[in-house]
C-alpha positions as CSV (number, residue, x, y, z in Angstrom):
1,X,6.1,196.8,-10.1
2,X,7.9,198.7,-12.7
3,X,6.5,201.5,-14.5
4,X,7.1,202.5,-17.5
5,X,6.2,206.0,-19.9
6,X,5.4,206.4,-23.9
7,X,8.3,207.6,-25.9
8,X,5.5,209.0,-28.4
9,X,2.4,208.7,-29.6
10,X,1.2,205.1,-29.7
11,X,-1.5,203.6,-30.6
12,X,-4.4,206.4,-29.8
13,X,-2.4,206.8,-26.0
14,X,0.0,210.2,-25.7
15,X,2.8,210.9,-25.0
16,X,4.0,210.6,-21.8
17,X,1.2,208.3,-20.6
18,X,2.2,206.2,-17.4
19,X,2.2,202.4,-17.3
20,X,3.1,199.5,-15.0
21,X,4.0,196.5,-16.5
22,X,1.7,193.7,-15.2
23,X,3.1,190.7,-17.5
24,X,5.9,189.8,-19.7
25,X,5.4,186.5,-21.6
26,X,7.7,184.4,-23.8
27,X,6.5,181.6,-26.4
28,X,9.0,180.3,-28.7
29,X,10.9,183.1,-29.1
30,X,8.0,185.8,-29.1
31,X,7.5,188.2,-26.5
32,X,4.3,189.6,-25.4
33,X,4.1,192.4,-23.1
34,X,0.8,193.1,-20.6
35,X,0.9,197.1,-19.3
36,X,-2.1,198.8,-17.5
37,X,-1.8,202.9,-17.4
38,X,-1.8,204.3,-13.8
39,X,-5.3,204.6,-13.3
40,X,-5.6,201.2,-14.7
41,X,-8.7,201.7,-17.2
42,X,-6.9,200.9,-20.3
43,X,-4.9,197.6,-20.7
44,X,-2.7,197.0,-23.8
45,X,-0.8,193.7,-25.2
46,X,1.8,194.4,-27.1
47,X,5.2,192.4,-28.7
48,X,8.8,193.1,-28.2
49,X,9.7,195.8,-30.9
50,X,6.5,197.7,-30.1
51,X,7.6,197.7,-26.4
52,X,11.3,198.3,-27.4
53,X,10.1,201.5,-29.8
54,X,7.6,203.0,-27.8
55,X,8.5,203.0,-23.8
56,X,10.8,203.9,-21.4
57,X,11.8,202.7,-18.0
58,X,10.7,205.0,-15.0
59,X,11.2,203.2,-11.7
């Protein structure tokens, strides 16, 4: 599973914040994005850009 860390600031999470990725979705051209934080309490859906702007690639 890949994980993945905030950039910044995002949405009421800090930075630094560990996620895994736990779906990646694709309809008609949109991209949705499904990531869990380690302790997997919070869950967040989020589009492309947001994804692209906010998170880096750990593992």
């Amino acid at each position: 599973m890949k994980r993945y860390m905030l950039k910044s600031d995002f949405k009421g999470l800090k930075k630094g914040t560990q996620f895994y990725l736990i779906a990646e979705s694709e309809f008609i051209g949109v991209k949705e994005y499904v990531l869990r934080t380690r302790d997997l309490r919070i869950r967040i859906s989020i589009n492309d850009r947001e994804f692209r702007d906010n998170f880096i690639l750990l593992s």
